[in-house]
PDB file of N, CA, C and O in Angstrom:
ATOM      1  N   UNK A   1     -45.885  73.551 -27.302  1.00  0.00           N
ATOM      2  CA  UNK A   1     -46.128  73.241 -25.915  1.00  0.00           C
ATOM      3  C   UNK A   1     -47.617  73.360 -25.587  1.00  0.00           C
ATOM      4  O   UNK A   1     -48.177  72.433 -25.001  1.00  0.00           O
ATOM      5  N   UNK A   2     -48.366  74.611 -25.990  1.00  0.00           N
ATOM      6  CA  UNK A   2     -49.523  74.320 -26.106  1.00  0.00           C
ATOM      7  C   UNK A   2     -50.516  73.215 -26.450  1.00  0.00           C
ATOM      8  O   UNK A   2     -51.633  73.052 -25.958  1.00  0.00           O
ATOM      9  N   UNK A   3     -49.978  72.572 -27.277  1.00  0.00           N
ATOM     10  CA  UNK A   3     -51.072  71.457 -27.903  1.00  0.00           C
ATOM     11  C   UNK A   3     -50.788  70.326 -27.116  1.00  0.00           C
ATOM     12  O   UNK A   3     -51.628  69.441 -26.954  1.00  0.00           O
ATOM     13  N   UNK A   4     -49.633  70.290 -26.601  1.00  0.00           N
ATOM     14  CA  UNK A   4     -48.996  69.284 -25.728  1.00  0.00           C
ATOM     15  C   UNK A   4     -49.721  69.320 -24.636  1.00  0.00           C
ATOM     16  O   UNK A   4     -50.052  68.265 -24.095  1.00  0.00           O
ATOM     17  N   UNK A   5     -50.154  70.749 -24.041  1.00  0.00           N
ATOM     18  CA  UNK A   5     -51.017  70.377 -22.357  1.00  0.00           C
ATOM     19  C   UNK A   5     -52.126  70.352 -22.969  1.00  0.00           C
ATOM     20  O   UNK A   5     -52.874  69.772 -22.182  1.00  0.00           O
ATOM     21  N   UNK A   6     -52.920  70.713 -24.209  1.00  0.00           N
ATOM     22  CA  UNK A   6     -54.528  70.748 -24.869  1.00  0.00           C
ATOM     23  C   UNK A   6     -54.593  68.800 -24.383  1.00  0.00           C
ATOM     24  O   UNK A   6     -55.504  68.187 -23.827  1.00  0.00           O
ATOM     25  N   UNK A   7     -53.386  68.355 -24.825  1.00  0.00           N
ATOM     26  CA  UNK A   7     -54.095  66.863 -25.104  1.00  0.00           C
ATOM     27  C   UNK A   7     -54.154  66.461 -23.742  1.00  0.00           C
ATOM     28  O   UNK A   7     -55.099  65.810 -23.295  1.00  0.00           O
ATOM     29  N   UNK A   8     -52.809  66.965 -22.814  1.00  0.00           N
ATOM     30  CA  UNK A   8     -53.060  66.099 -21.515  1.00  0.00           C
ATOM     31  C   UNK A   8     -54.216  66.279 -20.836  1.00  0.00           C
ATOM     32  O   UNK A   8     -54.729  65.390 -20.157  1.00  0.00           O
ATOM     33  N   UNK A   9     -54.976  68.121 -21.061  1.00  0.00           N
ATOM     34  CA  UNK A   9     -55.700  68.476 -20.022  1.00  0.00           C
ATOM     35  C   UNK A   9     -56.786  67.191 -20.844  1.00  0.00           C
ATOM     36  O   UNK A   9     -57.370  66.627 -19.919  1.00  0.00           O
ATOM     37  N   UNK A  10     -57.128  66.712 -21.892  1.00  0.00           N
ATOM     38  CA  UNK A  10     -57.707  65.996 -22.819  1.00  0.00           C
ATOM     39  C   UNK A  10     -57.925  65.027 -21.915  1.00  0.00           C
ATOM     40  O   UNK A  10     -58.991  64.880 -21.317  1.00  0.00           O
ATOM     41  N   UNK A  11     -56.880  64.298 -21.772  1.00  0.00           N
ATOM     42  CA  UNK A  11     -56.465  63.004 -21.095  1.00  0.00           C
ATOM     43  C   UNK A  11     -56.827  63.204 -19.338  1.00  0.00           C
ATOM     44  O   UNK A  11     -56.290  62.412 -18.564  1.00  0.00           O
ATOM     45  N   UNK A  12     -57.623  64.142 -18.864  1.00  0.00           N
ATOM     46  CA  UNK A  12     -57.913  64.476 -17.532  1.00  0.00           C
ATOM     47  C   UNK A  12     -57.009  64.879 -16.733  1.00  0.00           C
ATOM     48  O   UNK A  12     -57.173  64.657 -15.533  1.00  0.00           O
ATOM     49  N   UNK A  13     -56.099  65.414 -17.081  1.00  0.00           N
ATOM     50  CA  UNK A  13     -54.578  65.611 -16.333  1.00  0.00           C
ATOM     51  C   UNK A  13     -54.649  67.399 -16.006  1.00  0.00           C
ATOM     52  O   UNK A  13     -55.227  68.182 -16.759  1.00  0.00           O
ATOM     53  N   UNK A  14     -54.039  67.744 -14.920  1.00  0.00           N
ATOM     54  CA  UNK A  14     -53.856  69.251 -14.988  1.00  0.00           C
ATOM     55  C   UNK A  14     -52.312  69.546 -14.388  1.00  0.00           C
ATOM     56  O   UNK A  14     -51.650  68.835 -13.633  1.00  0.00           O
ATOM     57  N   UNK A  15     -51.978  70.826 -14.982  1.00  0.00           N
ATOM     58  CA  UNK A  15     -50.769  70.824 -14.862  1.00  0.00           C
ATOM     59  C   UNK A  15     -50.225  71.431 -13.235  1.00  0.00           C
ATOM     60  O   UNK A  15     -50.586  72.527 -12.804  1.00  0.00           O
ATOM     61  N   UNK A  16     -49.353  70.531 -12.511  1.00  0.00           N
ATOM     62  CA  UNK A  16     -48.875  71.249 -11.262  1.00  0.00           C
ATOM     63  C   UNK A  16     -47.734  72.131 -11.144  1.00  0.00           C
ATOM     64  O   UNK A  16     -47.081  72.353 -12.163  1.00  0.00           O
ATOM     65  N   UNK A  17     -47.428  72.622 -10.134  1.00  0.00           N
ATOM     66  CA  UNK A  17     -46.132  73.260 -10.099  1.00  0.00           C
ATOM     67  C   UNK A  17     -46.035  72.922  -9.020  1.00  0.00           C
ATOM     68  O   UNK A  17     -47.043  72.857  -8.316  1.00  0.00           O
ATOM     69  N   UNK A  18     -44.379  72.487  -8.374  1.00  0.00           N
ATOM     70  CA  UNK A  18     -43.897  71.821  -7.365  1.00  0.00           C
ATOM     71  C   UNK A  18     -42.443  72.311  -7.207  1.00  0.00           C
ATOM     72  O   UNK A  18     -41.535  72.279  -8.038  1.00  0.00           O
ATOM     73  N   UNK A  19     -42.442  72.825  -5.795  1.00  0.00           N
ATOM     74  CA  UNK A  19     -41.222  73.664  -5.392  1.00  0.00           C
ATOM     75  C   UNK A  19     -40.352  72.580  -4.453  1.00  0.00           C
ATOM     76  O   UNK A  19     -40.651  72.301  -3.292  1.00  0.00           O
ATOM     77  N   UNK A  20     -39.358  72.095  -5.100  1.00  0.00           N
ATOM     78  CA  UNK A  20     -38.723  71.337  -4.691  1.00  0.00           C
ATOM     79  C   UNK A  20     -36.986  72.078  -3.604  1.00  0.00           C
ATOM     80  O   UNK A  20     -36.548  72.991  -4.305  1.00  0.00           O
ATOM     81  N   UNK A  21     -36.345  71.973  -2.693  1.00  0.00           N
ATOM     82  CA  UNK A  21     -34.985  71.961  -2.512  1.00  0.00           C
ATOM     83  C   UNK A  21     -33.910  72.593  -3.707  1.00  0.00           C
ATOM     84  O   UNK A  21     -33.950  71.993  -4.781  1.00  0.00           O
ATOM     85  N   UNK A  22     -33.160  73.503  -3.632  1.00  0.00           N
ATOM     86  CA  UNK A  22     -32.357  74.097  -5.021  1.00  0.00           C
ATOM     87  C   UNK A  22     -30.838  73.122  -4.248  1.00  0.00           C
ATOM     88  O   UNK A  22     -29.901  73.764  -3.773  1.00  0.00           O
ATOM     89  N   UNK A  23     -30.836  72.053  -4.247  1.00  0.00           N
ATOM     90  CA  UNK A  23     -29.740  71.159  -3.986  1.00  0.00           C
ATOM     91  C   UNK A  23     -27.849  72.106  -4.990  1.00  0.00           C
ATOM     92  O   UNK A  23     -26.705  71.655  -4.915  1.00  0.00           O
ATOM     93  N   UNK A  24     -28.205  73.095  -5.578  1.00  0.00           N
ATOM     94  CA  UNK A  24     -26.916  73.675  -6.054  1.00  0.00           C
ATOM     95  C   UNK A  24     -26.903  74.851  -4.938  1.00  0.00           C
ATOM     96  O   UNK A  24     -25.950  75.624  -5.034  1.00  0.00           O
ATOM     97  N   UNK A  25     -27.609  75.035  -4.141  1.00  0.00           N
ATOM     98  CA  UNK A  25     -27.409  76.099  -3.035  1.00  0.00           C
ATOM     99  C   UNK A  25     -26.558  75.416  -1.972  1.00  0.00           C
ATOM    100  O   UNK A  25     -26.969  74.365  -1.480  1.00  0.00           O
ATOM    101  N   UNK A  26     -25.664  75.824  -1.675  1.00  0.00           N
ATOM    102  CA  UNK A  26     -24.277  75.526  -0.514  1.00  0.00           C
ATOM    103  C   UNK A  26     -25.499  75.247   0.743  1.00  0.00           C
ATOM    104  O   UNK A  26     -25.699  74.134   1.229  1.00  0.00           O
ATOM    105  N   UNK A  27     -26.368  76.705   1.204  1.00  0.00           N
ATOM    106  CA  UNK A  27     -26.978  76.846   2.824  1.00  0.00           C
ATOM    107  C   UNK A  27     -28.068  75.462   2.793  1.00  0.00           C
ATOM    108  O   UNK A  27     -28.410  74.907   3.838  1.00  0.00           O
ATOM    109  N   UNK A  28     -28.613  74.948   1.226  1.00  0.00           N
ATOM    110  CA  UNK A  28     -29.757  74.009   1.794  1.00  0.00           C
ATOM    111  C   UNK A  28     -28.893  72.238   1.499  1.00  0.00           C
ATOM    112  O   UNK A  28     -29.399  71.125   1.644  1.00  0.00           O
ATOM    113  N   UNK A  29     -27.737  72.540   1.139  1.00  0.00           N
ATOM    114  CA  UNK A  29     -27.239  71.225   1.283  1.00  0.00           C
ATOM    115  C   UNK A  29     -26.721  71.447   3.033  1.00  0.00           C
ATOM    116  O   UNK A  29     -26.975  70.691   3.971  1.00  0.00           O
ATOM    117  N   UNK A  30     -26.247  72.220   3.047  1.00  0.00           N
ATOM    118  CA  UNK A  30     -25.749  72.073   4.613  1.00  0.00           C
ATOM    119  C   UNK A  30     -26.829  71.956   5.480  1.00  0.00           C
ATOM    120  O   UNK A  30     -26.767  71.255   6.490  1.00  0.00           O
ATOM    121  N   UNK A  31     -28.044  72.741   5.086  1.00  0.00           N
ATOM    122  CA  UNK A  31     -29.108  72.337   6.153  1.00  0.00           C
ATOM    123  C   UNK A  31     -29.491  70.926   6.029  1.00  0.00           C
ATOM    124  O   UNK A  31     -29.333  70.256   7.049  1.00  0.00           O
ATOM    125  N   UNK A  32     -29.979  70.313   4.952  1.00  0.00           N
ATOM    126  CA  UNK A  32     -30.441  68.928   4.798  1.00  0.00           C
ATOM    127  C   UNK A  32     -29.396  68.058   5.453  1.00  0.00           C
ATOM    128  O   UNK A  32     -29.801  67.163   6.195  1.00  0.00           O
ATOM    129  N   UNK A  33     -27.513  68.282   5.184  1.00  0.00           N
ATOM    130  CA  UNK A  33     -26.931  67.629   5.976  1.00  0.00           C
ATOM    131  C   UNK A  33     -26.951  67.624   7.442  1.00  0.00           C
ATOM    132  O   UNK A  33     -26.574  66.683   8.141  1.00  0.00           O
ATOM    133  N   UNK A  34     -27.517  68.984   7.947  1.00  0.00           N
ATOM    134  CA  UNK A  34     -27.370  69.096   9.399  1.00  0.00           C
ATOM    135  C   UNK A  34     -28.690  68.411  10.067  1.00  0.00           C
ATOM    136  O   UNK A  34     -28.479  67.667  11.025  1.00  0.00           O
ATOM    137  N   UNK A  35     -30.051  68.605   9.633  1.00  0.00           N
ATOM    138  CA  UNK A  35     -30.984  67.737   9.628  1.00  0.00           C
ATOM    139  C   UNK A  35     -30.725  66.273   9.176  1.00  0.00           C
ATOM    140  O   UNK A  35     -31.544  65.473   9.629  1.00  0.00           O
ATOM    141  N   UNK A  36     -29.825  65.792   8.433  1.00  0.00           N
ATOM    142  CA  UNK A  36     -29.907  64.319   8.738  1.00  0.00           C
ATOM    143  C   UNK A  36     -28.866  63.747   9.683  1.00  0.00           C
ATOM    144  O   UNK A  36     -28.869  62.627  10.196  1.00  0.00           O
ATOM    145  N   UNK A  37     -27.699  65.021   9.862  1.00  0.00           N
ATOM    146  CA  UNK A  37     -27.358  64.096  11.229  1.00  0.00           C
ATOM    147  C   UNK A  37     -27.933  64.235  12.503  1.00  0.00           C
ATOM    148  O   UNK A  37     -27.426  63.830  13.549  1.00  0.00           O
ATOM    149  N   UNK A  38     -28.991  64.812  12.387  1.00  0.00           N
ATOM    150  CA  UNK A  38     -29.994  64.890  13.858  1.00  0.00           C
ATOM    151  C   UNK A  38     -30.517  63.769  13.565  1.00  0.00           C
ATOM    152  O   UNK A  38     -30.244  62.762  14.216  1.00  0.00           O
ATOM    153  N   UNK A  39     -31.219  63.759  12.704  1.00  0.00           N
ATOM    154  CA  UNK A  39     -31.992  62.201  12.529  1.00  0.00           C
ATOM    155  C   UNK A  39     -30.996  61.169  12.949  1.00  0.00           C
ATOM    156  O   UNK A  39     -31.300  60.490  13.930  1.00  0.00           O
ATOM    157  N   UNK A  40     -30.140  61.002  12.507  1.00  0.00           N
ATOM    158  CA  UNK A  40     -29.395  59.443  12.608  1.00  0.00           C
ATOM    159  C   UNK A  40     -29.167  59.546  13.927  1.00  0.00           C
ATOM    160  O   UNK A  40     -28.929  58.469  14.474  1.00  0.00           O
ATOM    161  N   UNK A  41     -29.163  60.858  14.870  1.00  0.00           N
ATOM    162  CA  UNK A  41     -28.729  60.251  16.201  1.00  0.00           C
ATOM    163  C   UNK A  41     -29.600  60.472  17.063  1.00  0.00           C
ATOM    164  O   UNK A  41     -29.337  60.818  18.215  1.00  0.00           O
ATOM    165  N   UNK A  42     -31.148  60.238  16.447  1.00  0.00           N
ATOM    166  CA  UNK A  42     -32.667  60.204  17.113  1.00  0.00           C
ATOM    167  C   UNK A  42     -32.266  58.866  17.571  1.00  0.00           C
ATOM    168  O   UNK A  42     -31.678  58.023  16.894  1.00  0.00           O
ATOM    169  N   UNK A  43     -32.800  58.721  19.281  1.00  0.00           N
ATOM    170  CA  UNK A  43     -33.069  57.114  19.608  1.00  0.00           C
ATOM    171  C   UNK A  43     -33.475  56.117  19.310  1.00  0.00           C
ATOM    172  O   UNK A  43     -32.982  54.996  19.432  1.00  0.00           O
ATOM    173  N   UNK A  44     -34.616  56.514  18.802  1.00  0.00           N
ATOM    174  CA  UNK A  44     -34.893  55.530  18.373  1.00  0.00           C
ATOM    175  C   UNK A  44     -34.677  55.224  16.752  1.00  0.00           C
ATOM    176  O   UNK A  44     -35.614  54.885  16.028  1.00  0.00           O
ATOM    177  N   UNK A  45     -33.675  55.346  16.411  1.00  0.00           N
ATOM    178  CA  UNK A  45     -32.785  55.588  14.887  1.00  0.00           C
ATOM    179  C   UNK A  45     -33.237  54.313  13.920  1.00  0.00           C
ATOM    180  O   UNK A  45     -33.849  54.331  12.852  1.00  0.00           O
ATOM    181  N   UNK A  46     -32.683  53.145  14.727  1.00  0.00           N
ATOM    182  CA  UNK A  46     -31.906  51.757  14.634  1.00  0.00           C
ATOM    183  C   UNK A  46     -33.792  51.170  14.494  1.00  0.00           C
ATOM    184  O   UNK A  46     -34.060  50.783  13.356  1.00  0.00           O
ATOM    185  N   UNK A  47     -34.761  51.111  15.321  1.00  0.00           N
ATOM    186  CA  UNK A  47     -35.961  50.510  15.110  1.00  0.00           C
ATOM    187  C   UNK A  47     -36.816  51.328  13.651  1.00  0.00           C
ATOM    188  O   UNK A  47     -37.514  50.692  12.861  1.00  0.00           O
ATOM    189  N   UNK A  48     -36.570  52.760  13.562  1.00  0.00           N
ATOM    190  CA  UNK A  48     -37.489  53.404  12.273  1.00  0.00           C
ATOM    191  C   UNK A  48     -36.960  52.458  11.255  1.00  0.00           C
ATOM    192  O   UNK A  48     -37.661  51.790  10.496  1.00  0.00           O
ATOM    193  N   UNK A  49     -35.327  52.462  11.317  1.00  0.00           N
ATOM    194  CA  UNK A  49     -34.256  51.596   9.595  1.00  0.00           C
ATOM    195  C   UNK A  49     -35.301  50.489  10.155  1.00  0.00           C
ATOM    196  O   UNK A  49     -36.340  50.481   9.494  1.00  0.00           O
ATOM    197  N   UNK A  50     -35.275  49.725  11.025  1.00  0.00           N
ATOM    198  CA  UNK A  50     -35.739  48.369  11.004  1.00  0.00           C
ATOM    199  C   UNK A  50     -37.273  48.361   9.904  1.00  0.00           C
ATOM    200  O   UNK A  50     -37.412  47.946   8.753  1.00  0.00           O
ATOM    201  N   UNK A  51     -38.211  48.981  10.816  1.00  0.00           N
ATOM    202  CA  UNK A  51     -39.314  49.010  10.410  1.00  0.00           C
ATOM    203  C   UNK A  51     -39.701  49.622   8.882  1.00  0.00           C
ATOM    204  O   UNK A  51     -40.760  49.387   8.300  1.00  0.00           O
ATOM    205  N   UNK A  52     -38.219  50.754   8.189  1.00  0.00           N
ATOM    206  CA  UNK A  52     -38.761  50.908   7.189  1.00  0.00           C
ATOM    207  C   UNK A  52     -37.882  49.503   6.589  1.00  0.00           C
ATOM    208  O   UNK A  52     -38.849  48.793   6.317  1.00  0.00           O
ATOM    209  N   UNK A  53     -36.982  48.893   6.317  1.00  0.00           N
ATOM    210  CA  UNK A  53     -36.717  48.117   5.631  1.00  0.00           C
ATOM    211  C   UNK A  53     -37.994  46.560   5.486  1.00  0.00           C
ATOM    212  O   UNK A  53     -38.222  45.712   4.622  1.00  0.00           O
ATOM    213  N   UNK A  54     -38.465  46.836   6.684  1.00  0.00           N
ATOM    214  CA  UNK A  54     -40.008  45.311   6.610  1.00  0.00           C
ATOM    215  C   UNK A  54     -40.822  46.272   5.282  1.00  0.00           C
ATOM    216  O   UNK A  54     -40.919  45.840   4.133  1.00  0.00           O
ATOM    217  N   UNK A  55     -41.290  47.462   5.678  1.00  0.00           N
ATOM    218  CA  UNK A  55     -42.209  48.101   5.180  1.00  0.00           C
ATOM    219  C   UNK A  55     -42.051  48.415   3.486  1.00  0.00           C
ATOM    220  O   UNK A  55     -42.783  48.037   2.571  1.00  0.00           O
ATOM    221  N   UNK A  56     -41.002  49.124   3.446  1.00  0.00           N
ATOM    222  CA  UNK A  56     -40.454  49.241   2.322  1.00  0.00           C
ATOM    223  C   UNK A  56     -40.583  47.647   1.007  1.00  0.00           C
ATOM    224  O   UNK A  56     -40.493  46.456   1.304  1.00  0.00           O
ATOM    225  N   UNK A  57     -40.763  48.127  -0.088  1.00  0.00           N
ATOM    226  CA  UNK A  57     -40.565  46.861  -1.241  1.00  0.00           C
ATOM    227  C   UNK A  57     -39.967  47.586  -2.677  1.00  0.00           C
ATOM    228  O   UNK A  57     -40.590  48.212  -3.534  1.00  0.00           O
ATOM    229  N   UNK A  58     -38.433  47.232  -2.590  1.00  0.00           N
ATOM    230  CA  UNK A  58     -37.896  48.269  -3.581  1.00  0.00           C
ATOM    231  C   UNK A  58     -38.675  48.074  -4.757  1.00  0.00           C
ATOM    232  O   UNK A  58     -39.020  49.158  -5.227  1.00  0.00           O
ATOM    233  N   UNK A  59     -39.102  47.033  -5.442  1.00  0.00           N
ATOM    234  CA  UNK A  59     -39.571  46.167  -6.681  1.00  0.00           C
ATOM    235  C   UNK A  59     -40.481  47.387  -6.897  1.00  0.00           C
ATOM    236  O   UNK A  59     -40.388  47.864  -8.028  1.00  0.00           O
ATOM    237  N   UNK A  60     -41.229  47.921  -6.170  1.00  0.00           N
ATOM    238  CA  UNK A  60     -42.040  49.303  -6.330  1.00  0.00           C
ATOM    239  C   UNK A  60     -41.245  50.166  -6.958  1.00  0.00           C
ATOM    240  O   UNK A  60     -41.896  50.746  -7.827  1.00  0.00           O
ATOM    241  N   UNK A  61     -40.211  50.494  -6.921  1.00  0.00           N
ATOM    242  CA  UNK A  61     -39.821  51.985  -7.209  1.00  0.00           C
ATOM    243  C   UNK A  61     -39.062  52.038  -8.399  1.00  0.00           C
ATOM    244  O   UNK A  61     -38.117  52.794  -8.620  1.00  0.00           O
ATOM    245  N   UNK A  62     -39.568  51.132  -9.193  1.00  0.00           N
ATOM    246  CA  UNK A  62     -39.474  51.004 -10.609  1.00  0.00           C
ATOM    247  C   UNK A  62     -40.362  51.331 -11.742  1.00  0.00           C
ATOM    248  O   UNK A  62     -40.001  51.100 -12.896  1.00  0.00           O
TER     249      UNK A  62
END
């Protein structure tokens, strides 16, 4: 593993650490679910979908 980050730091790269959501925890799936049904029943709901679907270009996320 060592020689493995020698080459990336090589390659100009440094290594991050990134604290993501523990999605196997029961309390932060229920929170993320309870936060997205606030979102969906924000007013202006129906124009954000609009505007991200113009904005959005799936062909990117490949």
């Amino acid at each position: 593993m060592a020689s493995r980050r020698e080459r990336l730091r090589a390659q100009g790269l440094r290594p991050v650490q990134h604290w993501v959501p523990d999605l196997r925890d029961p309390k932060v799936l229920a929170d993320i679910r309870r936060e997205a049904a606030m979102l969906s029943r924000h007013p202006e709901d129906a124009v954000i979908d609009e505007w991200l679907d113009t904005v959005r270009d799936p062909a990117d996320w490949s």
